[in-house]
N, C-alpha and C positions, 0 to 999 in steps of 0.2 A: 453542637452535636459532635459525639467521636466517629473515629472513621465507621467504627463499625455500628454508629448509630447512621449515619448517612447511605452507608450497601442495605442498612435493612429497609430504611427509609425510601428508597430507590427502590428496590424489591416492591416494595406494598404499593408505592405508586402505581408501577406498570401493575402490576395484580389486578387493581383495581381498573384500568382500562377494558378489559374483556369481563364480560361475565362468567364464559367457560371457565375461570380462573378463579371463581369464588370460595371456590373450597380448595385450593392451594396453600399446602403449609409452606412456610420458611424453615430451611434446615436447621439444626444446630451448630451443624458443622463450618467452619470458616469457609474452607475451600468448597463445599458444595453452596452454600451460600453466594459464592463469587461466582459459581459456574451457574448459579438461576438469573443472576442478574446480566451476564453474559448472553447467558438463552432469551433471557427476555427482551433484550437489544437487539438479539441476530431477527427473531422472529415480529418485532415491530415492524410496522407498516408507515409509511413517512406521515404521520397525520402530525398536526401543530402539538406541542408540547408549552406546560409552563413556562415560564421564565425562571419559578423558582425550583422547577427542579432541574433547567440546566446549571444554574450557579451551585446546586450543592452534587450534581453529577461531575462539572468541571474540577469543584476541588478533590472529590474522592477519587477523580482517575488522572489527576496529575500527582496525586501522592504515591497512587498504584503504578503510575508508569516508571516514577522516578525510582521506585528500589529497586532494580535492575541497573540501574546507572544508565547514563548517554554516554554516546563516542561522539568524539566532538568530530569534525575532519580536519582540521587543523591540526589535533595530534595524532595524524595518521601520516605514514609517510606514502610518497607516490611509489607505482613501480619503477624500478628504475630502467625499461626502456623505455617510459616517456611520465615527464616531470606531469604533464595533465590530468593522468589515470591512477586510479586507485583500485584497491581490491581488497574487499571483507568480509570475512565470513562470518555471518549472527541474523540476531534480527533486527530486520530494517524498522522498525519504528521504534528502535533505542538511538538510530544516527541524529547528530546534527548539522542537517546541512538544510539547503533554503531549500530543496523541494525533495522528496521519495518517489519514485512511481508505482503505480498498485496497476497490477494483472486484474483489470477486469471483464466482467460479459456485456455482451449488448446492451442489458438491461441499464448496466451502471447504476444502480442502487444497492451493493455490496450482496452479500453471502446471506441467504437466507439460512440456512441450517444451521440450527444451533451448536453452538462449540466445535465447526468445522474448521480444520489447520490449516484451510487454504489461506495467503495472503490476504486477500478481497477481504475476509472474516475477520483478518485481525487485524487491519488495517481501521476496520470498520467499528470493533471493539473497543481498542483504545482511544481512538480519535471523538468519540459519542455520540452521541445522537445526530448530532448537526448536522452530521457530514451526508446521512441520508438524507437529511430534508433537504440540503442543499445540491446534490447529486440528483432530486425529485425536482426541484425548481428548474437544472436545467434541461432536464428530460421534458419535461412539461412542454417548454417553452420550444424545444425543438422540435417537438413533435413525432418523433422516429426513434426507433432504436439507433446507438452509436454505431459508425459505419469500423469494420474490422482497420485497422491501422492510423486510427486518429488518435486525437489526444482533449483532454479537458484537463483542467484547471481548479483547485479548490483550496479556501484552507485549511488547514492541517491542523485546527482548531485545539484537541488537547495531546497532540504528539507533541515531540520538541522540533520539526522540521517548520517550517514557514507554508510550506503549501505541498498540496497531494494531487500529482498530475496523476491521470486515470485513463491509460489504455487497452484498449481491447486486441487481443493479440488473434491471431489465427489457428485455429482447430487442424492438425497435425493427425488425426486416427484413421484417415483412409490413407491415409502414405505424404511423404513429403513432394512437393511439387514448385516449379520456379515462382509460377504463383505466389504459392504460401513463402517461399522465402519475402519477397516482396513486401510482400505484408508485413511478416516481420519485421524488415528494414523498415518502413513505412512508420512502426512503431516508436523505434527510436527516433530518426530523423523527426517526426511530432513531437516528440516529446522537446527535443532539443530548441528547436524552432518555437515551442510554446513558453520553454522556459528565458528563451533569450528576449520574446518579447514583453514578459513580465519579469524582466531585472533578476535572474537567477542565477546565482554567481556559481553556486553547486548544486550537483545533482545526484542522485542514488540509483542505479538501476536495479529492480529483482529481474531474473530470469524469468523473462517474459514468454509464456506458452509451454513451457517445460512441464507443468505441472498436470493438471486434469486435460490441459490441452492438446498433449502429448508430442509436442514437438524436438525433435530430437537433442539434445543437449549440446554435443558438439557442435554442430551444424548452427545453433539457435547461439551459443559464445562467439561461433564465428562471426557471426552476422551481427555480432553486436558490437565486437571490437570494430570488425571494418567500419560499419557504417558510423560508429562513435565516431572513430581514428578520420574519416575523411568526412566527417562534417567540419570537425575542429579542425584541418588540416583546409578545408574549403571557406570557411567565414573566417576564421582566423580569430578564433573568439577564446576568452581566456577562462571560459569555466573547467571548474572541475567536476571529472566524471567522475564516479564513483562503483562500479562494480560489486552488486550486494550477492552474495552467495549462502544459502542456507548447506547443502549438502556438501557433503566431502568429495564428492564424484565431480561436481561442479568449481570446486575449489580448483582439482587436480585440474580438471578441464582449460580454465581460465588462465593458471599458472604455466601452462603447457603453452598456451598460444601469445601470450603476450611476453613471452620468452624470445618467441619468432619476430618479434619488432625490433629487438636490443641488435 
C-alpha cells in the first residue's frame, strides 16, 4: 500500500465500525482526508482493534510524525544557570527524550473532540490508537477517576519519546489558591518520581494547567521551576528536565525566571 493508500484504508476501517457512518464519504482532498482520520481516532471509544490495522496505522503515522523532523535533546543546549534544565519552544511530540508528559483530565483516556489543539488531542493523535486502550486498561483496573496531582505511565508507542507520563493537573477558574498551587507541585514532583522509577534519564514538561484549566501562567512556570529545581537538588538525580513551551508568553515567562537562578 502507499501512504495514501493506508489514510484511506484506515478511514474506511473506522467508517465501517458505526453504522451512523454508512453513508460517509472520504474527501478528495489530502488534508481533509488526514483531518477524518484524525476525527475518527479522537472520537473512538477504546474497544479491541485488529492487529492489522495497528501495523498499517503504526507505519502511516511514523511517516506522518517524521516530516516535521524530531529534536533530539542531546543537540539542545542547557540553560545556562543550571547545566540540568532545558527550555523549548514547539511541539512536544516532535522531542526526543525518554518520556513527555501530557496535561490530562480525570478521565485519562485523551480528548474526545475531534481535531481539538489541546495537548491531551494531539498527544493522543500522533501516538494511535494504543495509547487509548492502554490508558482504558489502566483506568479499568483502578477503578476511579485519576486523583488531581498524580501521575501514570505509558508508552509512547508511535511518538519518538519512550514513554507518555499522564498527569492531571488542577482546574484554576474559580481563582488561584495554596491548594491548587500544591497540586500543581504535586504534578511535577509525580512525574519525576514516576519517571526515576522507570529508568528515565529525560524528561519534557508541557505547561501543565495553563490551558483550558486556566491556571495562571507565571505562577504555574514558577512552581515548576522550584519544584523541578528542588527535587533534582533533593535526590540528587541526574535527569534532564526539559521545559516544553508552545506560546511566546510562556517562552518569555520561563526565560524571565530561570534567569533568576544564574
Amino acid at each position: 500500500m502507499t501512504h495514501e493508500e493506508q489514510r484511506i484504508w484506515l478511514i474506511k476501517k473506522l467508517l465501517s465500525e458505526r453504522i451512523e457512518y454508512k453513508n460517509y464519504g472520504i474527501p478528495e482532498d489530502e488534508q481533509e482526508q488526514k483531518n477524518m482520520l484524525r476525527s475518527l481516532m479522537n472520537v473512538r471509544m477504546p474497544h479491541s482493534i485488529s492487529d492489522e490495522f495497528l501495523q498499517i496505522q503504526d507505519e502511516y503515522l511514523q511517516v506522518e510524525n517524521a516530516k516535521d523532523g524530531f529534536v533530539d535533546i542531546e543537540d539542545l543546549k542547557p540553560v545556562a544557570s543550571d547545566e540540568r534544565l532545558y527550555l523549548w519552544q514547539g511541539d512536544i511530540t516532535r522531542l526526543r527524550v525518554d518520556a513527555i508528559v501530557n496535561a490530562a483530565n480525570s478521565q485519562m483516556l485523551g480528548c474526545f473532540q475531534p481535531l481539538h489543539s489541546c495537548i491531551d488531542n494531539i498527544i493522543h493523535s500522533k501516538a494511535g490508537i494504543q495509547l487509548r486502550l492502554e490508558c482504558n486498561r489502566m483506568m479499568e483496573e483502578q477503578g476511579h477517576e485519576e486523583p488531581t496531582g498524580r501521575a501514570k505511565i505509558t508508552p509512547a508507542y508511535n511518538l519518538p519519546c519512550k514513554y507518555v507520563e499522564h498527569t492531571v493537573g488542577p482546574i484554576a477558574s474559580m481563582g488561584l489558591t495554596k491548594e491548587l498551587e500544591e497540586q500543581l507541585a504535586s504534578c511535577y514532583r509525580s512525574c519525576l518520581e514516576l519517571a526515576e522509577e522507570n529508568d528515565v534519564k529525560s524528561i519534557a514538561f508541557c505547561c501543565i494547567s495553563t490551558g483550558v484549566f486556566m491556571f495562571p501562567n507565571q505562577r504555574a512556570a514558577e512552581i515548576a521551576v522550584e519544584t523541578v529545581k528542588g527535587w533534582l537538588d533533593e535526590t540528587g538525580s541526574g535527569m534532564k528536565v526539559l521545559f516544553n513551551v508552545f506560546k511566546d508568553l510562556d517562552l518569555d515567562i520561563y526565560r524571565d525566571i530561570l534567569l533568576l537562578y544564574e
